[in-house]
NULOMAR-918076 format. One line per 2 residues: their letters; for each residue z, x, y of C-alpha. Coordinates in steps of 0.2 Angstrom, whole numbers, m for minus. Last residue first. Layout:
A	Z X Y ~ ...
This chain:
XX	m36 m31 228 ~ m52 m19 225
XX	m61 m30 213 ~ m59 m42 228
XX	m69 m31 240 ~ m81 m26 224
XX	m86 m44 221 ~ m81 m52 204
XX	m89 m50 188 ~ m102 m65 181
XX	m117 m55 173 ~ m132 m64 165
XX	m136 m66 148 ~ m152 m67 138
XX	m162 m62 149 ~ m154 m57 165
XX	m148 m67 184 ~ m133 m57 192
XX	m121 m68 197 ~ m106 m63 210
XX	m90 m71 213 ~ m80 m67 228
XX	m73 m90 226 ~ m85 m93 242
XX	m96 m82 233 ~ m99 m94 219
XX	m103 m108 228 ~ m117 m100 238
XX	m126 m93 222 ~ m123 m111 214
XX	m129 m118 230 ~ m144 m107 230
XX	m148 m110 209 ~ m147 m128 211
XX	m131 m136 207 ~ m122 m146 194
XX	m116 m132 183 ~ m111 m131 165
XX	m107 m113 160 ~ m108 m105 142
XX	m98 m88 142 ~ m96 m72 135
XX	m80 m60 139 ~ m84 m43 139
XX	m78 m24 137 ~ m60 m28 126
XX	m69 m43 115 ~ m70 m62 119
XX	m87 m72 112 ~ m94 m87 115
XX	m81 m95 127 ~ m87 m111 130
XX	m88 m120 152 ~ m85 m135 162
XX	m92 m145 178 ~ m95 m128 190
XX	m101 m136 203 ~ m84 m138 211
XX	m80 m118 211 ~ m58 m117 209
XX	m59 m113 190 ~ m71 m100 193
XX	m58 m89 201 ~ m46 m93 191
XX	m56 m87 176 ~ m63 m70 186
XX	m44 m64 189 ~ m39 m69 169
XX	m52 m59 164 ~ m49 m45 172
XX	m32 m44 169 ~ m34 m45 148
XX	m40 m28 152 ~ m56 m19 155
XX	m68 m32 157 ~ m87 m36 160
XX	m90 m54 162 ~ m107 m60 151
XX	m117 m75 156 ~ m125 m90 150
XX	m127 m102 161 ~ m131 m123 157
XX	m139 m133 169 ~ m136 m150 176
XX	m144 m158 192 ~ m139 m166 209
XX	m141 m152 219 ~ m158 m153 222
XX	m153 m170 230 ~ m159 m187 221
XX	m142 m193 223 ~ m128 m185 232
XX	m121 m168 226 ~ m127 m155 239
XX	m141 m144 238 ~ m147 m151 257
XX	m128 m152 257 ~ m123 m136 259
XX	m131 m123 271 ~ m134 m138 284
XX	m116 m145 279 ~ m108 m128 282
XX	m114 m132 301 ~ m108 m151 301
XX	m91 m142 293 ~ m90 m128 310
XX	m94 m143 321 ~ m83 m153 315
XX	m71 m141 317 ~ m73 m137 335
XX	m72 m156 340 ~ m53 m158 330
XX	m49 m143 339 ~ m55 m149 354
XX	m46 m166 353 ~ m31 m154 352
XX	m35 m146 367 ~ m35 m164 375
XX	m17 m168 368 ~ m11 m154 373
XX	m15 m154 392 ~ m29 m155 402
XX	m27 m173 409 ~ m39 m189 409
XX	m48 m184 396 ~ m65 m174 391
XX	m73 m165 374 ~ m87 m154 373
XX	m99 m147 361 ~ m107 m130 358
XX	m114 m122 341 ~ m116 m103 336
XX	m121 m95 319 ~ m117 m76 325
XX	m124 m60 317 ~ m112 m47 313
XX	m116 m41 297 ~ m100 m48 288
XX	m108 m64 297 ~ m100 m71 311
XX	m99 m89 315 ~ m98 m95 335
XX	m91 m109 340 ~ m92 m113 357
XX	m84 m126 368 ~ m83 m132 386
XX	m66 m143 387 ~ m67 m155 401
XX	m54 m164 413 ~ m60 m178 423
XX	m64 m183 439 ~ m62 m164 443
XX	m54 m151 430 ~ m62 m138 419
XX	m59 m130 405 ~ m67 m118 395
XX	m64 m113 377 ~ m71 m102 365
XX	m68 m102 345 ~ m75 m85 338
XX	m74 m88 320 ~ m73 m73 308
XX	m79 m74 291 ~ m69 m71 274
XX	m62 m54 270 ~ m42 m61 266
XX	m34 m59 283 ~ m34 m42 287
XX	m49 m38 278 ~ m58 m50 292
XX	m50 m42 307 ~ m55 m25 301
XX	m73 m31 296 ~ m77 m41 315
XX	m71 m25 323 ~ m83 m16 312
XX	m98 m28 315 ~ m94 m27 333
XX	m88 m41 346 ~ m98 m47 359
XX	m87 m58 369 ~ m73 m56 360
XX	m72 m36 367 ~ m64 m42 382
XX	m52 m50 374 ~ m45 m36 361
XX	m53 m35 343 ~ m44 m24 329
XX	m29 m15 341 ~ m25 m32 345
XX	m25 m38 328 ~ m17 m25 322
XX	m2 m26 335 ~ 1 m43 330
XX	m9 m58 337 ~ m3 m70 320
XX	m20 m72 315 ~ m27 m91 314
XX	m31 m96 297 ~ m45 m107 292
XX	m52 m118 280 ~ m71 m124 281
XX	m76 m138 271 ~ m57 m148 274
XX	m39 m140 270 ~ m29 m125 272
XX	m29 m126 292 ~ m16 m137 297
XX	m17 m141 316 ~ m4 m130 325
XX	m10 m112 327 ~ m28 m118 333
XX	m17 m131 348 ~ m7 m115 352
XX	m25 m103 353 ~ m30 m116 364
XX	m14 m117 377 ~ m14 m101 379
XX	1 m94 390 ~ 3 m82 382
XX	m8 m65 377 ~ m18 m65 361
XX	m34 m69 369 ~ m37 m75 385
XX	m51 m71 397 ~ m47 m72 416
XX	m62 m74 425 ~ m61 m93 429
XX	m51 m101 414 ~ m59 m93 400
XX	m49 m96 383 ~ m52 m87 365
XX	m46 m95 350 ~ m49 m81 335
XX	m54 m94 318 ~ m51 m79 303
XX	m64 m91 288 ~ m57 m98 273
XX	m69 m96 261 ~ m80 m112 263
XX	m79 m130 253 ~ m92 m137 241
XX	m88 m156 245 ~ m109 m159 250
XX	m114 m175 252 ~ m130 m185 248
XX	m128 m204 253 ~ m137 m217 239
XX	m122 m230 243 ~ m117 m231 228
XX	m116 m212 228 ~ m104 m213 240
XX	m91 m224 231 ~ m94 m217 215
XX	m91 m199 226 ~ m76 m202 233
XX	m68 m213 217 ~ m69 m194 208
XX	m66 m185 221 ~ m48 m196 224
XX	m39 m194 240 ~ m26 m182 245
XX	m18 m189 262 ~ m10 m176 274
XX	0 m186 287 ~ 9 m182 303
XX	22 m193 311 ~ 29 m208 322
XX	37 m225 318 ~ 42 m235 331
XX	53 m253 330 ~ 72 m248 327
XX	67 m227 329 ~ 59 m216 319
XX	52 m198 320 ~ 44 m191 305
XX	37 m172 306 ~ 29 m171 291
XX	21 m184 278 ~ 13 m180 259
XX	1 m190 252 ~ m8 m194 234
XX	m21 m202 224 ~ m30 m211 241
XX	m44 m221 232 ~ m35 m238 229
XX	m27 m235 246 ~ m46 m236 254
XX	m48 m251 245 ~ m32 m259 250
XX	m39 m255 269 ~ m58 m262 267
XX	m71 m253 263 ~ m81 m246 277
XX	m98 m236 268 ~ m106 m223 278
XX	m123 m228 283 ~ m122 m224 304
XX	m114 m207 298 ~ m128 m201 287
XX	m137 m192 301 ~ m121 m184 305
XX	m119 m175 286 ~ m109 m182 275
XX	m92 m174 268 ~ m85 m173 284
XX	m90 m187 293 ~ m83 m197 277
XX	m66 m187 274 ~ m63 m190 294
XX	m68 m209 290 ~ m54 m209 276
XX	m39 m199 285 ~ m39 m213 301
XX	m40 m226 287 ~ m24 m220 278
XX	m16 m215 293 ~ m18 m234 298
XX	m10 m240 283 ~ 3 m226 285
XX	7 m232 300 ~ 8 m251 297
XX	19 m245 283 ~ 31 m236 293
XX	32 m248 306 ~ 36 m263 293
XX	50 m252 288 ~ 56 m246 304
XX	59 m267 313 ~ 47 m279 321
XX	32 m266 323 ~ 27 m249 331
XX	13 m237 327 ~ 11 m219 329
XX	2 m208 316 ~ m5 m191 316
XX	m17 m185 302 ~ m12 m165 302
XX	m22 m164 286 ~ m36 m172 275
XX	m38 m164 258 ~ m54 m170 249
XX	m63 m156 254 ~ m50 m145 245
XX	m52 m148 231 ~ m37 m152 216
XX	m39 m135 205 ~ m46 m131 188
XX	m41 m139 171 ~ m55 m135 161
XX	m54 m116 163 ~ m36 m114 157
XX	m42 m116 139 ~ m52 m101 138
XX	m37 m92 150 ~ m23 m96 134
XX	m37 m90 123 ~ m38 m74 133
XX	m20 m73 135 ~ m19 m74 118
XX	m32 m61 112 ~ m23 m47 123
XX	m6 m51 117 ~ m14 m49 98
XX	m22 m34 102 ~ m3 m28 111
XX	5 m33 96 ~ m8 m24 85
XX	m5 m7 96 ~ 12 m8 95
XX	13 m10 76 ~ 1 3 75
XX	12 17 85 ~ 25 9 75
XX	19 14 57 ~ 11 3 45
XX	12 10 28 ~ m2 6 17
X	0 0 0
């Protein structure tokens, strides 16, 4: 008989530990994650009624329908708007699956607070599919969203007062097509990309404030108000490329006083824009019926590995892409991890899907190669 010695007993458990976290990812792949275009955040409520229950639930209803036309422009593109579907309130409820609620205030008749609503992609998409309406719910990386403010000459950055950058650093920004997150203004971020240089920034300023913050785009957001018969926010949006080429949009929003409430407005503008711009990478290979889009393939692809790490980094990775519908492991071995993928996209949007997640395909006979992206290899 032949003696088994430690050394082997070692490296047979640590086989055996390897093949079950392989496994263990196989059957992780299926569950995925809850997406995030059918998050809706920082949905404020105010309403008031004959006592504090009835308030509450008369806010929440309209939070409810506040959250679902956002979802709709936001999912659709603008010249889809006038078809959207308006079911009534207890349908909208029927599709909300969940909801969270911050900064309650209450009193005998008044109800105030802010809402996040989680509704149903499922019941989303039957409902917008009835009603022939191609969408896209493929969200962006997050991108770095720098508020800049001109009032006159004075550019405003990082220094306070800024009343933009406050409004940005208020609004939640881990939902929607295109998450952000706003830098913090430290000493790295002033040193990576002062006022002036806003403006016209440079591809490497553009890459150390990215890599600070997760290597996804940067979003210039300016600002410029103006007061006369009414107050105005001129904005503009501006998208940069890791090459440093900008995808710009302007819009405008006006009230009776320049204050909070208006820069809000702005943000809530700013974004829409932002997502309407996504949309036009998006949703012409969206989801909706008869898009190109709107189709099944199957992939076959190999994932290099070197450990059981590896693996489990590219499996969560493609558990969070929405056209990715399901996938079989072929084969699992120490160099590569074989895989069938069912996808409901195009090959653009599958290419654009995937990167959002720093995924990279590279197209072969008879497999491709799935691995993720050098700057997150590197993490």
């Amino acid at each position: 008989m032949t003696e088994l010695r430690f050394p082997d007993l070692r490296r047979a458990a640590g086989l055996l530990l390897f093949v079950l976290l392989l496994l263990a990812g196989g059957r992780s792949l299926a569950a995925g994650n809850f997406p995030p275009a059918f998050v809706v955040a920082g949905v404020p409520v105010d309403a008031t009624a004959q006592d504090a229950v009835a308030a509450r639930e008369a806010a929440r209803a309209e939070g409810e329908r506040l959250a679902f036309r956002r979802l709709m422009e936001r999912l659709a593109p603008k010249s889809e708007w006038g078809r959207l579907p308006t079911p009534s309130g207890p349908e909208i409820s029927a599709l909300v699956q969940d909801f969270e609620v911050s900064n309650e205030r209450a009193s005998g008749v008044r109800y105030l607070g802010s809402y996040t609503f989680r509704f149903s992609p499922n019941g989303v998409r039957r409902l917008l599919k009835a009603a022939n309406i191609s969408i896209t719910e493929l969200a962006s990386k997050p991108v770095v969203l720098v508020p800049v403010l001109k009032t006159g000459d004075t550019v405003t950055l990082w220094d306070d007062p800024n009343p933009w950058r406050t409004a940005w650093s208020s609004t939640p920004g881990a939902g929607g097509l295109v998450p952000f997150v706003v830098p913090a203004g430290d000493l790295n971020d002033v040193r990576n990309l002062d006022a002036p240089a806003a403006a016209d920034p440079k591809p490497d300023q553009l890459a150390k404030l990215s890599a600070h913050y997760g290597g996804g785009d940067v979003v210039i957001a300016t600002a410029t108000p103006s007061t006369g018969g009414e107050a105005t926010l001129d904005i503009t949006v501006s998208r940069y490329s890791p090459e440093g080429t900008p995808d710009t949009a302007t819009t405008q929003v006006s009230g009776p006083r320049l204050d909070g409430t208006l820069y809000q407005a702005g943000v809530q503008a700013a974004m829409r824009e932002l997502e309407e711009n996504w949309k036009k990478l998006t949703v012409s290979s969206g989801s909706g019926s008869g898009s190109a889009g709107d189709q099944d393939g199957m992939l076959e692809v190999v994932v290099p590995i070197k450990s059981a790490g590896d693996w489990a980094a590219v499996r969560e990775r493609l558990s969070k892409v929405p056209v990715v519908r399901g996938t079989d492991l072929e084969l699992m071995s120490h160099a590569e991890v074989r895989l069938r993928i069912k996808v409901h996209a195009d090959d653009n949007l599958l290419k654009v899907a995937l990167a959002q997640q720093d995924l990279v395909l590279t197209p072969g006979k008879p497999y491709g190669v799935l691995q993720l992206h050098s700057r997150a290899a590197s993490e």
